[in-house]
N, C-alpha and C positions, 0 to 999 in steps of 0.2 A: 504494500500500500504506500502510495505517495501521496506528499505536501505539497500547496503551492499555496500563496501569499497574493492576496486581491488585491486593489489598488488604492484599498483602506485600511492595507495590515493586517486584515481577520486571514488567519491561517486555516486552510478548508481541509478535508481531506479529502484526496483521490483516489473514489472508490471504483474508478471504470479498471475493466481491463488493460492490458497491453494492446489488444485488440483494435477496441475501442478508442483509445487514444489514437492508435494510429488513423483511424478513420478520420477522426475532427481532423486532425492535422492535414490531411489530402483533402477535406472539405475547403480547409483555406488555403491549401495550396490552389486548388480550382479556383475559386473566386478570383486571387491574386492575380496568376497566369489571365486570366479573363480581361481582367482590368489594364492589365501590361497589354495585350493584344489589341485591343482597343485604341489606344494610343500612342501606339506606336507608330511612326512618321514612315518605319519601313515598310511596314504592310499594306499603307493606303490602297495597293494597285491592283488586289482582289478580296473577295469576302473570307477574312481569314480568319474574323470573329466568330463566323460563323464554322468556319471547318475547325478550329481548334475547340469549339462548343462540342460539336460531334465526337472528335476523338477523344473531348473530356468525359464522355458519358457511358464510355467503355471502361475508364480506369477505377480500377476498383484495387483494395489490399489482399496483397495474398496473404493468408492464414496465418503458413508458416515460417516466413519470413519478415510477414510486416511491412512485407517493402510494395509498391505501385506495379502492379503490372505492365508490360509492355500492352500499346493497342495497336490497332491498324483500322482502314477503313478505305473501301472501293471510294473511287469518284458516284458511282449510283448510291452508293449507301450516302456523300455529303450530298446528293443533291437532295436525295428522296429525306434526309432526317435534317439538313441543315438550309433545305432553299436553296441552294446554289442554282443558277439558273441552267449548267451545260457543263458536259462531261470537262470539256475545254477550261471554262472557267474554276472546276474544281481542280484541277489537274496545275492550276497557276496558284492554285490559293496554297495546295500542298508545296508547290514548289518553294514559298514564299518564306513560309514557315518550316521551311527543311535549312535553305538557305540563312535562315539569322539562327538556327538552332533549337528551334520552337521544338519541332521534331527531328530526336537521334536516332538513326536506326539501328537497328539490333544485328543486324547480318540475317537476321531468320525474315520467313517469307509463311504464308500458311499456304495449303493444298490449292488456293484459287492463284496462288501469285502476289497476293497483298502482303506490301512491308510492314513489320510490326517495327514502331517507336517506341522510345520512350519520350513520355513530355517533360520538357526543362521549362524554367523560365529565368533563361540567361541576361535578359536585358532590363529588368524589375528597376535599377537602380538609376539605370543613364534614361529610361526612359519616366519614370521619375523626376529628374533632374530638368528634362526636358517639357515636361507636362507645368511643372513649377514658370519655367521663365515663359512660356507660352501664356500662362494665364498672368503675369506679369504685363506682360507686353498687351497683351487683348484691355487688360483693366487701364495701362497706358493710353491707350490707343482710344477707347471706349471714353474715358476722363478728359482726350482732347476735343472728341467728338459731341461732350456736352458741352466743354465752353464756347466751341464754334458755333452752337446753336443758342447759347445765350447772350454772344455778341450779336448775332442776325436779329436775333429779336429784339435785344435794345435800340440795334441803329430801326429796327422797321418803328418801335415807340416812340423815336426821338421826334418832336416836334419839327415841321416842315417850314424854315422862314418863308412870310411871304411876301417880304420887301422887295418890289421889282427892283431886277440889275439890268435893263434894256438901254442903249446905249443915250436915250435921252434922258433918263433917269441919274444916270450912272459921271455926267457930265455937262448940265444942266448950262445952255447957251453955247455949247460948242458941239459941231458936226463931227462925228466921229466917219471917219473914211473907210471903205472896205480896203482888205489886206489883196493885192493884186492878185490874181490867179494864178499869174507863172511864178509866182513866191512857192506856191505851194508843190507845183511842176520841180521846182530846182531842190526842195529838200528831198524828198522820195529819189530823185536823179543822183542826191551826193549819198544819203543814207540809204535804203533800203537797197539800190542795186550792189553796192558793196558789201551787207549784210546777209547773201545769200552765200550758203555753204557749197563745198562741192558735191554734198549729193540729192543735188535740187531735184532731179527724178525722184526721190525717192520722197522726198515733201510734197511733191505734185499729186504722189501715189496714193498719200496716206491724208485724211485731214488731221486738224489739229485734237482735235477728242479722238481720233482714233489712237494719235501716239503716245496719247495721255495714257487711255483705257491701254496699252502694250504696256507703260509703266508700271501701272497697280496692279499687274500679275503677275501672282508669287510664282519666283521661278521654280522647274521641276527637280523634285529631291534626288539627290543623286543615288544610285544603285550601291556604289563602294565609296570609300575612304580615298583612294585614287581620282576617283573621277569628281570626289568632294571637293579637295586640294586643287585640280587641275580647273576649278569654275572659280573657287576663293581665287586664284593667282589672276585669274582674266580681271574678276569685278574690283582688285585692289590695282591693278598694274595703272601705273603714273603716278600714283602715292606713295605718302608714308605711312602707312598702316601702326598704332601701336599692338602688339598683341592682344591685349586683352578686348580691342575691338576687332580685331579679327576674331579669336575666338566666338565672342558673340555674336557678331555674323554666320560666323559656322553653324553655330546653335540653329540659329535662323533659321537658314536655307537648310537645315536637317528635318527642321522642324515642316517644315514646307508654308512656312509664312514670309520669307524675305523677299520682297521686290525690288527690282531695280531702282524704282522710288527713294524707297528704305535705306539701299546701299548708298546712292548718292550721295543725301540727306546727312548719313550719318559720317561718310569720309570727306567729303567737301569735292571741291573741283578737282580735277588730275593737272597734275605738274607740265609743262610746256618742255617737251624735249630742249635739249643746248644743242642748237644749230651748227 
């Protein structure tokens, strides 16, 4: 028989079996795994809440060991217990979760061909970690979005003067002349033809809200650590990056929240090559 101590000091005794015990404990190991799967930034690109649901409902404690049995599970068995819409779709959601460790496989196969795993839940902590600055940044982001909407509403309450500023008003016994036409011909001729870039096709292509709207979307998460690093070098190259803003950038685009917007914003302009 075993003790254990509540979170108000009263010492209980534990009256469950070994059995038993180990059961609660794979009850929260399920829930946990469930909860990690869920937001995890790696799994976004199939239903793999849903397939790791499935093969959590096969894991049960063996007797005599105590320990989680291995499961397995056809692509018809996730579609038909977990929704997956097509053999295809279930066949990416396993691979997904094979891939970051979800599912280890045993070597063993049963009589149809199905791999038997076992379920981990390797990434509990970074994913964690990263569910934290996510809701960080959303309550940031959320916080500026209500003072934006309490400055529009002030300036919409702010009283309208209605003192006319017409130009007889404005200078009362003297004729105010208009501004010639070709004044305005020669600024547009010194400034704006020089302020076209060289990839004016490509401005002509796109309007202005559209290459806004390209801005405010979040780039796509990267598959590995490789192809992590080789996006961070592109979005930081002309700066100087401190690390610790790169890290959280990394975070970011791990997370599948950081847009080009964001990147910008948060490193300033890129350095002007030496000629």
């Amino acid at each position: 028989m075993t003790e254990y101590i509540t979170e108000h000091g009263e010492i209980i005794e534990d009256t469950r079996s070994p059995y038993q015990v180990a059961c609660s404990q794979l009850v929260a190991f399920k829930l946990k795994t469930i909860e990690t799967v869920a937001a995890d930034p790696k799994l976004h690109g199939a239903p793999c809440v849903q397939a790791i649901v499935v093969y959590l409902s096969f894991l049960k404690v063996d007797k005599v060991s105590l320990k989680p049995t291995s499961v397995y599970a056809s692509s018809l068995t996730l579609m038909a217990r977990g929704g997956v819409k097509s053999d295809r779709t279930a066949r990416n959601a396993r691979a997904l979760l094979v891939e970051n460790n979800y599912l280890v496989a045993t070597g063993t196969t049963t009589k149809d061909g199905c791999v038997r795993y076992h379920v981990e839940n390797p990434r509990a902590e970074v994913v964690k970690m990263h569910t934290r600055e996510a809701a960080e940044y959303l309550s940031e982001r959320d916080a500026e979005r209500k003072k934006e909407e309490r400055r529009r509403k002030n300036l919409k309450s702010a009283p309208v003067p209605v003192e006319s500023t017409t130009p007889e008003k404005a200078c009362p016994g003297i004729i105010c002349q208009d501004v010639p036409v070709e004044s305005t011909d020669k600024y547009h001729g010194e400034y704006l033809g020089d302020s076209l870039c060289e990839g004016r096709d490509d401005l002509h292509s796109y309007s202005p809200d559209q290459i806004a709207d390209e801005a405010a979307l979040p780039l796509p998460v990267p598959e590995s650590d490789t192809e992590a690093e080789l996006m961070m070098d592109q979005i930081c190259e002309g700066r100087q990056v401190h690390p610790a803003i790169r890290n959280r950038l990394m975070s970011m685009l791990m997370m599948g929240i950081l847009t080009p917007q964001m990147a910008n914003n948060m490193l300033g302009p890129r350095q002007e090559a030496a000629a």
